[in-house]
C-alpha positions in Angstrom: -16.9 23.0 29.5 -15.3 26.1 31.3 -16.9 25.8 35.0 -16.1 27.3 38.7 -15.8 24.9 41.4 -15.5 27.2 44.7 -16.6 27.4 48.4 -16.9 30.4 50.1 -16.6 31.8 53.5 -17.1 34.1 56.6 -14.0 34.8 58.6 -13.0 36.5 61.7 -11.2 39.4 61.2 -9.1 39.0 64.4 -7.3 36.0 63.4 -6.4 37.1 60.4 -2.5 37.6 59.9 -1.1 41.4 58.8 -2.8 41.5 55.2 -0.8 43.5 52.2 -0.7 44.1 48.9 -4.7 43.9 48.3 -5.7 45.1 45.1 -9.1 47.2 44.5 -11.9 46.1 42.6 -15.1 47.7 41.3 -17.8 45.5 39.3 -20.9 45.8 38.1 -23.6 43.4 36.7 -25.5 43.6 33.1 -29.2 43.3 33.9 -29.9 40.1 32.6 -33.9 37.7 32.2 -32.6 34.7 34.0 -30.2 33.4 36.5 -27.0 34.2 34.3 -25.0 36.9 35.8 -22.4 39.1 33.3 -19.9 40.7 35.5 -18.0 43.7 34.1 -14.7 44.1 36.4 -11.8 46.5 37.0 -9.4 44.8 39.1 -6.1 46.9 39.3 -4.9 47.8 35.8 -6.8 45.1 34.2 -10.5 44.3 32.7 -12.8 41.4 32.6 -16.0 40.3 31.6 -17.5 37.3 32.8 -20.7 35.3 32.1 -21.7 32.7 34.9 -24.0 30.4 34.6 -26.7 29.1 37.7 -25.0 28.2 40.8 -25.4 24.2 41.5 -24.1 24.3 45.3 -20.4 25.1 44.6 -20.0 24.6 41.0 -21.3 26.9 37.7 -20.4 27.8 34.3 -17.9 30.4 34.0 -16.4 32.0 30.6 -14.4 34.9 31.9 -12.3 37.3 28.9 -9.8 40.1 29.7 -11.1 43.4 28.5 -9.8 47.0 27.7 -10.1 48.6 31.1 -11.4 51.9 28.9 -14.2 49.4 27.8 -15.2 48.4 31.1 -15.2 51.9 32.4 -17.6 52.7 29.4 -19.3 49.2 30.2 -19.4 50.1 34.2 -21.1 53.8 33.4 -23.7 52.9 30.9 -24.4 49.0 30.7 -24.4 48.0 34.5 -27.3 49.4 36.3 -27.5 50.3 40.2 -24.3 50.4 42.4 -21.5 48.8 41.9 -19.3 46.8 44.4 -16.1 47.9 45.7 -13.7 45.6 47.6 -10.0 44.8 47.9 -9.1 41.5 47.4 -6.3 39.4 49.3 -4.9 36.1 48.3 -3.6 34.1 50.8 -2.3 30.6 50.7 -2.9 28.0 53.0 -2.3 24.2 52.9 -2.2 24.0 48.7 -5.0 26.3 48.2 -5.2 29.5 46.9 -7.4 31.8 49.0 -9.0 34.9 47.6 -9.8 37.1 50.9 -12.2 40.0 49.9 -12.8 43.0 52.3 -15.7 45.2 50.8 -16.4 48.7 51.0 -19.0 51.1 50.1 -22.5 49.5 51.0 -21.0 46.6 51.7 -18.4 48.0 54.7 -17.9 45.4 57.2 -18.3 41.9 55.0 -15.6 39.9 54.6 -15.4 36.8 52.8 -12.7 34.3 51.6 -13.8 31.9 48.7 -11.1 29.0 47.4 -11.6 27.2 43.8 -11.5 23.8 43.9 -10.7 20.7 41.0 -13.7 18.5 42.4 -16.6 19.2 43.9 -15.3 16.3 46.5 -11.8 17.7 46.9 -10.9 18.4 50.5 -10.1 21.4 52.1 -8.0 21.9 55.1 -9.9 25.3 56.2 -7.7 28.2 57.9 -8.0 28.5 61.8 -9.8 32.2 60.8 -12.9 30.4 58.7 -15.9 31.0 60.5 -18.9 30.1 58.8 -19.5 27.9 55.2 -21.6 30.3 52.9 -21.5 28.4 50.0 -24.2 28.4 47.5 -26.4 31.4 50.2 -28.0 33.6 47.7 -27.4 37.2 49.8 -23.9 36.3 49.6 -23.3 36.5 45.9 -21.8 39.3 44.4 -24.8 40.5 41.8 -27.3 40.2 45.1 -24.8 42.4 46.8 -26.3 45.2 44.9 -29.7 44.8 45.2 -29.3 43.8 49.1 -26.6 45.3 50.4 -24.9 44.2 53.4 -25.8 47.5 55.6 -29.5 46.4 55.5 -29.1 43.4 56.9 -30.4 42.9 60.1 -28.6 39.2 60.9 -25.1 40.6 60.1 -22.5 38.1 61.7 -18.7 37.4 60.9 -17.8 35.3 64.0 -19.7 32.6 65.2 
């Protein structure tokens, strides 16, 4: 079975080292009956769709296919309702893992999160000296609630500790 195991993360901006070569990405979200999210995503000059399955703490099912990016663009306009989410995406590597930093824009200016995959749900991870804050499996943090709850209503915004 094709499943995500990941954590995710605040972070403090200040202690971040000089980040480059981000790329953009916009998604959207196929309204869907249950907790299964479909995620249609341009990231650079490539296209995905995804379907994920509930989240269980830090692990869910995840199919993910690479797409025409003129399908997604068609996909993005007339299948995904609401906004859409804009961010930029860094990866950074620390102690083995692969760190996927994403700054987001648009209603969403001003959250910053870092997310790393994992094997196990028991493997150990040496976290960065700029991780804040274990987010993991918080609802207002996924992606699809991003749209519905965007991070310039919240009132409890907080990136440092």
């Amino acid at each position: 079975m094709a499943q995500e195991i990941e954590r995710k993360f605040l972070i403090d901006p200040d202690k971040l080292d000089d980040l480059n070569c981000g790329i953009t990405i916009k998604q959207g979200y196929v309204p869907t009956s249950d907790n299964t999210a479909v995620r249609v995503r341009i990231m650079g000059d490539q296209a995905f769709l995804t379907l994920k399955g509930e989240n269980r703490g830090a692990v869910r099912t995840e199919f993910e296919y690479e797409i025409p990016v003129s399908d997604a663009e068609q996909m993005l306009a007339e299948l995904c309702s609401g906004p859409k989410v804009d961010k930029t995406r860094y990866l950074i590597t620390h102690d083995k893992h692969l760190w996927e930093l994403d700054i987001f824009a648009g209603d969403n200016l001003g959250l910053i999160v870092a997310e790393v995959e994992l094997s196990s749900e028991t493997e150990v991870v040496n976290l960065p000296d700029w991780v804040t804050h274990e987010v993991t499996g918080d609802p207002k943090y996924y992606n699809s609630n991003l749209l519905e709850n965007p991070y310039s209503n919240w009132t409890d915004k907080k990136q440092k500790p």
